[in-house]
C-alpha positions in Angstrom: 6.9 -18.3 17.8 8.6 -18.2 13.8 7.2 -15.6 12.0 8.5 -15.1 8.7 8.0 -11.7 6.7 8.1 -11.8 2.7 8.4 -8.5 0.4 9.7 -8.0 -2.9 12.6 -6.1 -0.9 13.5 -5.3 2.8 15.4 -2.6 4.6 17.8 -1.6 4.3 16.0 -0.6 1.1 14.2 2.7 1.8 10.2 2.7 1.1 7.3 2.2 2.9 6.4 -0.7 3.3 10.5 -1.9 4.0 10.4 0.5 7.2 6.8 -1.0 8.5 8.3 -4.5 8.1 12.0 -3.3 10.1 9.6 -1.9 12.7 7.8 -4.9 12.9 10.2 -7.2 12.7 12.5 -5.4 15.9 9.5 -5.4 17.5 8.6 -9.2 17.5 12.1 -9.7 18.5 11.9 -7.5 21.4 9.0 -10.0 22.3 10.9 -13.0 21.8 10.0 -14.5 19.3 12.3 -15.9 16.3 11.9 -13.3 13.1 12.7 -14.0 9.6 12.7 -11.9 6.5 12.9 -12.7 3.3 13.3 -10.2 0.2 14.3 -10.2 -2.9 16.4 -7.1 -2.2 17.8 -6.6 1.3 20.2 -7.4 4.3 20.3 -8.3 7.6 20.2 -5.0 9.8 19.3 -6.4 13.3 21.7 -9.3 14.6 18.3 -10.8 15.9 16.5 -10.9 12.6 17.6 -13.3 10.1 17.5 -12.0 6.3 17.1 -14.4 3.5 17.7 -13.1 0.4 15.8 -14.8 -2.8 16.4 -12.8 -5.9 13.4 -13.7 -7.9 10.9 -12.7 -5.2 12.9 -9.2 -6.3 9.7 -7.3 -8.3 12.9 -5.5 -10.2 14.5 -8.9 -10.9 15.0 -9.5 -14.7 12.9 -12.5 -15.1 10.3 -11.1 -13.0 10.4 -8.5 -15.3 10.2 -10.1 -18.3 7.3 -11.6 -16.9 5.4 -9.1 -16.1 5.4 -7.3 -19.5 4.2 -10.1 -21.1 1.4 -10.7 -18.6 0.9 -7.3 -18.6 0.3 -7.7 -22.5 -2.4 -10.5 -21.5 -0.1 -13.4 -22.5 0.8 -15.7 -19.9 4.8 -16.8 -20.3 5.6 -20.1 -20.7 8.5 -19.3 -17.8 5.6 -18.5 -15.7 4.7 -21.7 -14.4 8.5 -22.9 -13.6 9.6 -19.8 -12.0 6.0 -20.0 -9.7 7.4 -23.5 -8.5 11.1 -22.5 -8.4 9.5 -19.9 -6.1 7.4 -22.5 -4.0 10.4 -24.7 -3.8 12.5 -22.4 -2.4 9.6 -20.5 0.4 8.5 -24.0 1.4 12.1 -24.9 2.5 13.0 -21.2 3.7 9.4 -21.0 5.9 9.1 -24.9 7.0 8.7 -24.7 10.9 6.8 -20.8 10.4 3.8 -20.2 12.6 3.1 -17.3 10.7 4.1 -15.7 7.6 3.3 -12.5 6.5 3.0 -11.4 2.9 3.4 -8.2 2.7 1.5 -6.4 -0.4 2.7 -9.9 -2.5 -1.1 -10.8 -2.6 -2.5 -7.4 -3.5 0.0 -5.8 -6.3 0.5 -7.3 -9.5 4.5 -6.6 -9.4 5.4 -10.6 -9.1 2.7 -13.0 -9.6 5.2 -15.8 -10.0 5.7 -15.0 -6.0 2.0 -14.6 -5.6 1.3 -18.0 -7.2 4.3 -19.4 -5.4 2.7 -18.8 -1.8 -0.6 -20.1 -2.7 0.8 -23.0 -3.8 2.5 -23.3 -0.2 -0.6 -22.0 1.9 
């Protein structure tokens, strides 16, 4: 099986949510199957799962910054809407042949909506 894991960063970065997704990700590769993970912030730590790095799916990345304070503000950017299919672009070619992908917190926090809006676009 493909599974591909998305996060606004991945270990080696140290929080929470990047150690759940190292564990899971050794894990499904001690079960065979082929693991991806993509981050905005990262690198590959286990020579059996393959790290894509995509800076703007980064909730620290500039733009995605600039973003957010203006939707934060209530105004929606007008560099919303190409950095949302900049971002579907890019997952669509990085997760083509997935049998699962797994967002992890991208569709709960409000820390990259460009990303969010990106994988519903690709769902």
């Amino acid at each position: 099986m493909n599974i591909v894991l998305i996060h606004y960063a991945a270990p080696p970065v140290v929080g929470g949510v990047e150690a759940v997704m190292g564990r899971q990700a050794r894990l499904m590769a001690d079960a065979g199957h082929h693991v991806c993970v993509i981050g905005g912030r990262g690198a590959q730590t286990d020579a059996r799962v393959e790290f894509v790095s995509i800076p703007e799916v980064d909730s620290r990345n500039p733009e995605v910054l600039e973003l957010k304070a203006e939707l934060d503000a209530g105004r929606v950017p007008v560099k919303f809407e190409p950095l949302a299919l900049r971002l579907a672009s890019r997952l669509a070619e990085e997760t083509e042949g997935a049998d699962w992908i797994i967002a992890h917190n991208v569709c709960s926090l409000n820390k990259n909506l460009a990303l969010t809006a990106a994988l519903h676009r690709i769902s």
